[in-house]
C-alpha positions as CSV (number, residue, x, y, z in Angstrom):
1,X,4.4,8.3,-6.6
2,X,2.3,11.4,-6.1
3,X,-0.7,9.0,-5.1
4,X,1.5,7.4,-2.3
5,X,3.3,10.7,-1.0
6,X,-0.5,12.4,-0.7
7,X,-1.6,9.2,1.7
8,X,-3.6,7.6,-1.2
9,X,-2.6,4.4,-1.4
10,X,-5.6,2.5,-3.1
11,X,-5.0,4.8,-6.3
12,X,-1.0,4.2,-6.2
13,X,-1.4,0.5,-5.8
14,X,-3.8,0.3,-8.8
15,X,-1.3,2.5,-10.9
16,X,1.9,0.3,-9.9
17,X,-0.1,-2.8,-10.5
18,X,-1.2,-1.7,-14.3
19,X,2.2,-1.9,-14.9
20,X,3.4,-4.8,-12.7
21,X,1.2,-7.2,-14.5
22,X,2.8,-6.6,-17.8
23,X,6.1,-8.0,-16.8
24,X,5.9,-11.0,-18.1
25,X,4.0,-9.9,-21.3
26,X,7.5,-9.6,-22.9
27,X,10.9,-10.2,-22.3
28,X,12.3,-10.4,-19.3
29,X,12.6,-6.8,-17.7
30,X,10.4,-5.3,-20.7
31,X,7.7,-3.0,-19.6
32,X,7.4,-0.3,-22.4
33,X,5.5,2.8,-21.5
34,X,3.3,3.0,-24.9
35,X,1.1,0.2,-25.5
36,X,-1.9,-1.1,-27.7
37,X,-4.7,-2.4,-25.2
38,X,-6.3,-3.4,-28.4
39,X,-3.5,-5.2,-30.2
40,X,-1.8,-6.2,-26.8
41,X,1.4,-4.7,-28.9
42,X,3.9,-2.0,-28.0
43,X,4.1,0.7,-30.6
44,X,6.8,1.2,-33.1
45,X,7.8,4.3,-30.9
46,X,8.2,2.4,-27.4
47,X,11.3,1.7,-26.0
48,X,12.7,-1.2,-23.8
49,X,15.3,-2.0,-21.8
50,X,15.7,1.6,-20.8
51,X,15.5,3.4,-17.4
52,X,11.9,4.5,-18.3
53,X,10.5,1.7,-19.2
54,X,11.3,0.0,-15.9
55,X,11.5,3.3,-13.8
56,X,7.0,3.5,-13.2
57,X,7.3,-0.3,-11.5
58,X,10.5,0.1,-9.8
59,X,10.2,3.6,-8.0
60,X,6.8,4.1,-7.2
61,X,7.1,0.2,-5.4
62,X,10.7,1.5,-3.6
63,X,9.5,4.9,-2.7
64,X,5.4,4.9,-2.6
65,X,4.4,1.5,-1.3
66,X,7.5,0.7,0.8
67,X,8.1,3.9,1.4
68,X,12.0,3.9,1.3
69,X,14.1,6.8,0.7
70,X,18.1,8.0,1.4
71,X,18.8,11.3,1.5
72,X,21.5,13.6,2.8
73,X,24.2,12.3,0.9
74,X,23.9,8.9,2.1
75,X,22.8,9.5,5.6
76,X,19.2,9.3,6.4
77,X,17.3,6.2,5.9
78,X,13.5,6.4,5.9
79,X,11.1,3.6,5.8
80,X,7.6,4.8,5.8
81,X,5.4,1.7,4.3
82,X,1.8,1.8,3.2
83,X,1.0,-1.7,2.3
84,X,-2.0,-3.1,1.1
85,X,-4.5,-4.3,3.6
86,X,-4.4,-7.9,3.0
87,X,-0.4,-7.5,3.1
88,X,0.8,-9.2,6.3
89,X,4.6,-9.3,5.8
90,X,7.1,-7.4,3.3
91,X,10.4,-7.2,3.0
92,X,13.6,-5.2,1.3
93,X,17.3,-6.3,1.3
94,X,20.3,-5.0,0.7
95,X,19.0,-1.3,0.5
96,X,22.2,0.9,0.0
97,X,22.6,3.4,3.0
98,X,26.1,5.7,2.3
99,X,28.8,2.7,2.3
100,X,26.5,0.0,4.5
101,X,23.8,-2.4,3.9
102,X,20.0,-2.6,5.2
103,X,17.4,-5.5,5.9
104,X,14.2,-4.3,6.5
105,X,11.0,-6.1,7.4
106,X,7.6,-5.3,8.2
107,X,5.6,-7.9,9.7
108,X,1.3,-7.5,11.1
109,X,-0.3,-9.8,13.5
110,X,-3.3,-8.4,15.3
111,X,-3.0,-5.5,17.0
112,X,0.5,-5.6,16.2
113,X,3.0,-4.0,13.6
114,X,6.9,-4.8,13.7
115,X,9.5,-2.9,11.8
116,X,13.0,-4.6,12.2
117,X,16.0,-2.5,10.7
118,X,19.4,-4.1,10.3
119,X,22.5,-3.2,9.2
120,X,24.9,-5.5,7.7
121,X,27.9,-5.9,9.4
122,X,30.8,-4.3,6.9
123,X,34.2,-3.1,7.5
124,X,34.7,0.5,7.6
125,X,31.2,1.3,6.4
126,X,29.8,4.3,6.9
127,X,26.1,3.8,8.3
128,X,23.3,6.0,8.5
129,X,23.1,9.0,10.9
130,X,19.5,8.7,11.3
131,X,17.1,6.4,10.7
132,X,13.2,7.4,10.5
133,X,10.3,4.7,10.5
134,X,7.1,6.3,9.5
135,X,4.4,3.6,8.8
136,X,0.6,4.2,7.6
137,X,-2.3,3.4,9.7
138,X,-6.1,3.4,8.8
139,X,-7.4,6.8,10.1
140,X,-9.5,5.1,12.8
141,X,-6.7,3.0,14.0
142,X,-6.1,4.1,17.7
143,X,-2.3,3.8,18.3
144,X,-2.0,2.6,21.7
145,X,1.8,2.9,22.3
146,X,5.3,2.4,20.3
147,X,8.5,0.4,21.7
148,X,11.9,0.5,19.9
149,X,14.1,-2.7,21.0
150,X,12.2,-3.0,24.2
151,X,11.6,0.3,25.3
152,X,8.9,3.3,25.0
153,X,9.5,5.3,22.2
154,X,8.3,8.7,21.4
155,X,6.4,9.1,18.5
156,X,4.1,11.6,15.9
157,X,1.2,11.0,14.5
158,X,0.4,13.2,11.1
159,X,-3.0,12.6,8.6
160,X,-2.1,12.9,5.5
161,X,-5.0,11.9,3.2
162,X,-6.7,8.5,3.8
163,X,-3.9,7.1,6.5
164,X,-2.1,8.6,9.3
165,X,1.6,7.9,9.6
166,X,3.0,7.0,12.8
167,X,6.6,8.6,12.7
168,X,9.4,7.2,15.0
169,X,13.3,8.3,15.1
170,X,15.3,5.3,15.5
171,X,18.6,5.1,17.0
172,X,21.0,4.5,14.7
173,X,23.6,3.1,16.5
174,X,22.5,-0.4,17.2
175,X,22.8,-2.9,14.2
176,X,19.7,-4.1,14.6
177,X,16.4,-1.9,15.4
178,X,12.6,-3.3,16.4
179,X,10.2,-1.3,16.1
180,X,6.8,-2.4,17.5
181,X,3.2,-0.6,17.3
182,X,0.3,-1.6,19.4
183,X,-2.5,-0.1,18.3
184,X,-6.5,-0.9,18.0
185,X,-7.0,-2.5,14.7
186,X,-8.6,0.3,11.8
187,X,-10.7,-0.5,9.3
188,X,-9.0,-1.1,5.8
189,X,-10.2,-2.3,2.3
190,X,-8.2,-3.5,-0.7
191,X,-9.0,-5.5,-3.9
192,X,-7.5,-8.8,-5.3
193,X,-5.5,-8.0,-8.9
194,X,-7.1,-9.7,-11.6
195,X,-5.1,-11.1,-14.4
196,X,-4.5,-9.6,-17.4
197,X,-6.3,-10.8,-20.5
198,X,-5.0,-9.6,-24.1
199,X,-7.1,-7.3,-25.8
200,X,-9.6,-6.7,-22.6
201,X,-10.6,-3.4,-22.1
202,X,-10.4,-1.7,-18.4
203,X,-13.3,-3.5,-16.3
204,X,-11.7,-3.2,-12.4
205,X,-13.5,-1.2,-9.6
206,X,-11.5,1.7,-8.9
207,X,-10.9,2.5,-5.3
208,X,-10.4,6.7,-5.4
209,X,-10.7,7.1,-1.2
210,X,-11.1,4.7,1.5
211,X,-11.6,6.5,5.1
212,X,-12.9,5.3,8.3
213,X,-14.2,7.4,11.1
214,X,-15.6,6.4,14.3
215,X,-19.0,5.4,12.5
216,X,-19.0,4.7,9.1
217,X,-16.6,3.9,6.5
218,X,-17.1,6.1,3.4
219,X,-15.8,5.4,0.0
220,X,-15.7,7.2,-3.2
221,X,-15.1,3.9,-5.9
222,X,-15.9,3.7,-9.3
223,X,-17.2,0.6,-11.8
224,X,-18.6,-0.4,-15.1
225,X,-22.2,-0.1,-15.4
226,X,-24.0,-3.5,-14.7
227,X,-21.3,-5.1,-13.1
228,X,-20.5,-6.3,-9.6
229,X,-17.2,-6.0,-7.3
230,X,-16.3,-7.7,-4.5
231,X,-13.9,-5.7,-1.9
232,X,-12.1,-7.1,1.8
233,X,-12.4,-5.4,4.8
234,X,-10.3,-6.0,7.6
235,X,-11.6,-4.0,10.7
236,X,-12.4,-4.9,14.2
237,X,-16.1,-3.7,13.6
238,X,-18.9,-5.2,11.6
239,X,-20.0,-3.4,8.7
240,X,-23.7,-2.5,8.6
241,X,-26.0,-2.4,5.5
242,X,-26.2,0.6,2.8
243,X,-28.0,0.4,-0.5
244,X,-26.4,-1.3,-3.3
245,X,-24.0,-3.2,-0.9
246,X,-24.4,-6.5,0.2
247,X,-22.3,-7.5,3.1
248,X,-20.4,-11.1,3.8
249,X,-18.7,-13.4,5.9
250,X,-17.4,-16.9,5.7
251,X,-16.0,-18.6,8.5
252,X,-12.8,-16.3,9.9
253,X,-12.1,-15.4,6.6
254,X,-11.9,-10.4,6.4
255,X,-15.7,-9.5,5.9
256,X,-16.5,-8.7,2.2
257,X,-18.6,-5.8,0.6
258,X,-20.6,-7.1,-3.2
259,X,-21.1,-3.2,-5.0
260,X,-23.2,-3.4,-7.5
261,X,-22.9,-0.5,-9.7
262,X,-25.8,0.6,-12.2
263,X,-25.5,2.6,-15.4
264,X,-24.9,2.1,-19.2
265,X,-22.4,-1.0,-20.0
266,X,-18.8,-0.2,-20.7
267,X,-18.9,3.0,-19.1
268,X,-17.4,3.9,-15.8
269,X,-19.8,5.2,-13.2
270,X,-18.6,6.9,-9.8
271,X,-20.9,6.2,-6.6
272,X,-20.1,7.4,-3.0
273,X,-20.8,4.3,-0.2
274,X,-20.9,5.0,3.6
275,X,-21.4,1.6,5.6
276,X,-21.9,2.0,8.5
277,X,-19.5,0.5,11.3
278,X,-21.1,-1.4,14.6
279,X,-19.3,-2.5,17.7
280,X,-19.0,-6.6,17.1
């Protein structure tokens, strides 16, 4: 959560996944919060099947990544999504809002971000009074302009951390709400999940900041000595060379980055990479 609510989403994602890919380990629902990497065993102290075993997969996926939130006793509905890169569509039903019901949808083409709110239709239901939409962009993302059901919206642009939100009030009164951004494409990074193996010890590249300025994109990652990551970009630029980084391409598939990261085996080392960024 506190990864996600200071704009960095590459170290909230990895968290939530850590304990996303144990849900299936056990039974259904069980994701204890003490565990044996060793012996691939909870302890005899774990618990399951209680609010905090669930709570670190649940919350920080409702609140961080999706960014939803009620407040004022049922009247405020915020929606403030940082999804990962190579996350194209995402959505959330049934979201409890005072006595209604919301849909909500995020959906990227490029160049292109839509939000769609909607309110279920329900018989004295008390809605929402306001309804904030505060999605994150990469910082070099240029937002050209925002539309809500149609028509020019105002709207606020805040850096916090690695992204910049783009904050829009919505009108509430409508059952449905679209939200569109246009906006020159940013450059963005993100890593496939790997599947968990019993007894493996932590071997994943670590991705502590990802920022992107008008000519290079700089990033603080870590790895195990002797190994080799691969990262997507997606960006509107093509990424130059830097040392230790190989840079690919295959057909119209995101650009990819091969870090090769040097030190003793088994131990993590920390390297900072600027590559630079070139007009295609």
């Amino acid at each position: 959560m506190g990864a996600y609510r200071y704009g960095r989403p590459h170290v909230g994602y990895q968290a939530l996944m850590s304990s996303v890919l144990l849900t299936y380990s056990g039974a259904l629902g069980y994701v204890t919060e003490l565990l044996s990497g060793d012996f691939n065993a909870a302890f005899g102290r774990s618990s399951h099947h209680q609010v905090w075993s669930e709570a670190m997969v649940v919350t920080p996926l409702m609140r961080g990544l999706l960014g939803i939130e009620v407040s004022e006793g049922g009247r405020r509905l915020s929606f403030a999504p940082q999804v990962p890169a190579n996350w194209d569509r995402v959505r959330a039903r049934n979201v409890a809002v005072g006595d209604a019901r919301y849909d909500l949808m995020l959906e990227r083409t490029t160049g292109r971000e839509t939000i769609r709110v909607e309110r279920r239709v329900q018989v004295n239901a008390a809605s929402a009074a306001r309804i904030i939409v505060a999605p994150a962009f990469p910082l070099d993302a240029k937002i050209r302009s925002v539309t809500v059901n149609g028509r020019a919206a105002k709207f606020e642009t805040q850096r916090t951390g690695d992204v910049q939100r783009v904050e829009v009030n919505v009108d509430a009164e409508p059952p449905i709400a679209e939200v569109v951004f246009t906006y020159d494409e940013g450059t963005e990074v993100y890593v496939e999940p790997e599947p968990l193996k019993p007894a493996q010890s932590n071997q994943g590249i670590r991705i502590l900041r990802s920022r992107a300025d008008a000519n290079a994109l700089r990033l603080v990652v870590e790895g195990v000595g002797g190994r080799s990551y691969t990262l997507g970009v997606r960006s509107a630029r093509r990424l130059g060379e830097a040392s230790g980084v190989k840079v690919s391409r295959a057909g119209n598939a995101d650009q990819q980055l091969l870090l090769t990261f040097d030190g003793p085996p088994d131990t993590y080392t920390r390297r900072e990479v600027v590559i630079p960024l070139q007009a295609r």
